[in-house]
C-alpha positions in Angstrom: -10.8 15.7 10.1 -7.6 13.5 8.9 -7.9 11.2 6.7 -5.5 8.4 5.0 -6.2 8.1 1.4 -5.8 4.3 0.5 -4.0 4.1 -3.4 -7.3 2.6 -4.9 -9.3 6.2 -4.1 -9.4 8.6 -7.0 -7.7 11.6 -7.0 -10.6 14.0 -7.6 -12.1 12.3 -4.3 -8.6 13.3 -2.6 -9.2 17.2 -3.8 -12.5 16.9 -2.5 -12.0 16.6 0.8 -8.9 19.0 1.1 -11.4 21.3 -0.7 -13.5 20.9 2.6 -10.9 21.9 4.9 -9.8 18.5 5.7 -6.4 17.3 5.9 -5.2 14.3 3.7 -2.6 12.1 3.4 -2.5 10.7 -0.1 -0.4 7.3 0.2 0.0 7.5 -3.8 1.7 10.3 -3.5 4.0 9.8 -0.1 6.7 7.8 1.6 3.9 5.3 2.0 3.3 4.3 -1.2 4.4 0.9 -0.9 3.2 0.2 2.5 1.1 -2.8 3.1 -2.4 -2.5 4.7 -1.4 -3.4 7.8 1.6 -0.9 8.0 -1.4 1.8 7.1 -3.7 0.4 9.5 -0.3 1.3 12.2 0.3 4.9 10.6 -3.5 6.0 10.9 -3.3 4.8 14.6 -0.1 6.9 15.4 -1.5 9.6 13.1 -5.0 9.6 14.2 -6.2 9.2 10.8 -9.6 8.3 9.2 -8.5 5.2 6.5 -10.8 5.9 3.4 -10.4 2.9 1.1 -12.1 0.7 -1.5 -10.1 -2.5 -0.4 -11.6 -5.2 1.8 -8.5 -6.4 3.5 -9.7 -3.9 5.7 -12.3 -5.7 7.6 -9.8 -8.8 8.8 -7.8 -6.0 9.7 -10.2 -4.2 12.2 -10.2 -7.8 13.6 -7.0 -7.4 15.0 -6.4 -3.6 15.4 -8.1 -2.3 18.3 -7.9 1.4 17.5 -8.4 1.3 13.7 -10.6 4.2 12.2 -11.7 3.0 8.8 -14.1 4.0 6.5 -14.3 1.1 3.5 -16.5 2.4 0.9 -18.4 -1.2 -1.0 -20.3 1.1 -3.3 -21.9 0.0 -6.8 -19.9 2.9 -8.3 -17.2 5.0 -9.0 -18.6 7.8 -10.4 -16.7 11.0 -8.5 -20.3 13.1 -7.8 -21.4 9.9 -6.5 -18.7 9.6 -4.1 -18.1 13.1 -3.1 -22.2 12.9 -2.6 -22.2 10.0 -0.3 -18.9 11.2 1.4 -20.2 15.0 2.6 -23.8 13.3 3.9 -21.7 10.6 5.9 -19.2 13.0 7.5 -22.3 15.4 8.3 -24.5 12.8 9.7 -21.8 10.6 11.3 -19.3 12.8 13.1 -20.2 11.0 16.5 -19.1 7.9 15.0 -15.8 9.5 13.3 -15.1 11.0 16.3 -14.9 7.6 18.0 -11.2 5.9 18.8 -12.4 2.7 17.2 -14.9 2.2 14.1 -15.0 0.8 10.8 -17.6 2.1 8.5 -18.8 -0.7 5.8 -20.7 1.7 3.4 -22.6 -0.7 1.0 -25.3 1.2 -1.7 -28.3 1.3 0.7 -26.5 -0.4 4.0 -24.1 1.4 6.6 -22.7 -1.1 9.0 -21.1 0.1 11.5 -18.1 -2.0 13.1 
């Protein structure tokens, strides 16, 4: 899968993924670094990328982007095994949704809503 690292996602999460055969874009450490949500919400469209982020801007976004693919992790931690936990059992579990043009995954600690 391709996913679009948001700048608030930890680095370790990042090495994760690519450790899982899965292609990242880190916007930290790209061109895009300074890009605003909405000109990321554009660039996963064209891309076909996954967003993974923390930030919550997200959801007005999805409002008004009909093909955004967003996964916005609300979780009551940041501890790395907890995230690369939760991470592997959603991609596993939920690749009909991922696969989907048009999602937004609002991961809360025992609550998946699905947008």
């Amino acid at each position: 899968m391709r996913f679009l690292i948001d700048e608030n996602v930890p680095h370790s999460l990042i090495s994760f993924l690519i450790e899982n055969h899965h292609q990242v874009l880190d916007v930290k450490n790209s061109k895009y670094h300074q890009a605003n949500d909405e000109e990321l919400s554009d660039l996963s469209v064209r891309e076909s990328y996954i967003i993974i982020t923390f930030d919550k801007d997200f959801l007005g976004i999805k409002n008004k982007q009909k093909k955004l693919r967003c996964i916005l992790l609300n979780l009551p931690t940041l501890d790395i095994n907890y995230l690369k936990s939760y991470l592997e059992i959603l991609i596993k579990t939920h690749k009909n949704i991922l696969n989907k043009k048009n999602f937004l995954i609002f991961c809360k600690k025992n609550e998946l809503i699905v947008l």
